[in-house]
N, C-alpha and C positions, 0 to 999 in steps of 0.2 A: 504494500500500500504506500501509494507517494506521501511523504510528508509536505507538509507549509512550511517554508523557511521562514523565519524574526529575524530582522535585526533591531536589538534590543539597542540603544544608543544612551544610556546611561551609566555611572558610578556604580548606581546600585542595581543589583540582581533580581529580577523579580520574586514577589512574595510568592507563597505555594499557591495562594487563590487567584493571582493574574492567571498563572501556568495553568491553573486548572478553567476558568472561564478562555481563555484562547483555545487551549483543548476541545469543549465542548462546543464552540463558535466552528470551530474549523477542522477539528479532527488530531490526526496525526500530526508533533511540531518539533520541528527544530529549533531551538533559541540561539543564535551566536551573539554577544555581547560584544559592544565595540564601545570602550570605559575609557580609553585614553583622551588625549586632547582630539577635541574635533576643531578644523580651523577651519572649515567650509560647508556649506549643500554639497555642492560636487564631490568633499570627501566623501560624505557618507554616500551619494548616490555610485561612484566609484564602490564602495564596499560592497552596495545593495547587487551591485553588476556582477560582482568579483564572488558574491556565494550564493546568487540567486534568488536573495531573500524576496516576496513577495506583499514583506508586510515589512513596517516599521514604526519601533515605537521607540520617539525620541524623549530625550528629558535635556533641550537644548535653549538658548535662548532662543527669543520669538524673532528675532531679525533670520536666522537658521531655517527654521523653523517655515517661515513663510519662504521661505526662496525653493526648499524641497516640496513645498504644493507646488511652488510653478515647476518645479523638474519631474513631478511625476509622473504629468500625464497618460494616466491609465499604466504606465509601466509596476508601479507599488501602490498601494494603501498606504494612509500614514494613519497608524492609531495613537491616539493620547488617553495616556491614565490619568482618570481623575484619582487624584488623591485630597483625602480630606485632610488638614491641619487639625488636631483633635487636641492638641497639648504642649505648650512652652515652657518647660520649665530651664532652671540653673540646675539640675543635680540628672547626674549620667544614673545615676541608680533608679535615682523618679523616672527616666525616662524609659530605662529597660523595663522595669518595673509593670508598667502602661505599656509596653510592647507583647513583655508576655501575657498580658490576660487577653490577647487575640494573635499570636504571634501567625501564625498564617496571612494576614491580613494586613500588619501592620510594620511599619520600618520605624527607623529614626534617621536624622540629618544633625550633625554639631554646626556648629557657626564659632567663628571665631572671637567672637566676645563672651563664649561662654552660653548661651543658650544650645538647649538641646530640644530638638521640635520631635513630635511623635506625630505621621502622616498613617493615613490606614485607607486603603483601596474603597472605590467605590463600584469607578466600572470604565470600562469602555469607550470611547468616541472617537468616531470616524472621522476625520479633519476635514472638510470639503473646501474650507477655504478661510482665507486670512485678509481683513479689510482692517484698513486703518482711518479712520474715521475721526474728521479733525472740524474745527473752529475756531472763528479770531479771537484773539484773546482783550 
């Protein structure tokens, strides 16, 4: 049975319930993780080329981010996790803490001033496009 290739484009590694909702969305999956510096769209659409991946889910900035809708067309999917902010605190223990009582579901991110944030999966979304939507000031 063919699998669906991922390129996963984040630091962090998907939780067990993204893997399992991509799973049941699509079947059989590959995940390849691409965590290093991304300095382009073109890099990553170069990697999407280079393992066939079919899907993508980035955790990029949004300037990235839009450039790879205009390079996709129809060649990939770009999917974005929502993830919800559920917890700020200062103590790495508070925050593992609140990881484990859903660890499937939920991560953590440090910051450099010492916050530690607990994000926890929601779902899904299909990117269709990226508008920037301005006024005078």
């Amino acid at each position: 049975m063919k699998k669906t290739i991922i390129l996963w484009v984040s630091r962090h590694t998907p939780v067990p319930i993204q893997v399992r909702v991509l799973e049941e969305k699509l079947g059989p999956i590959v995940i390849y993780q691409l965590a290093g510096v991304v300095p382009s769209a073109e890099y990553v659409v170069d990697k999407v080329r280079e393992i066939g991946a079919e899907y993508i889910v980035p955790v990029l900035p949004l300037s990235i981010i839009a450039r790879l809708a205009e390079l996709s067309r129809n060649n990939f999917t770009i999917l974005l996790s929502k993830m919800e902010n559920i917890a700020t605190v200062k103590s790495w223990e508070e925050a593992v803490r609140i990881v484990n009582e859903k660890p499937d579901a939920r991560t953590l991110t440090t910051y450099a001033d010492g916050v530690v944030r607990v994000f926890e999966f929601k779902q899904f979304e299909k990117l269709k496009e990226v508008r920037l939507v301005t006024e005078p000031f």
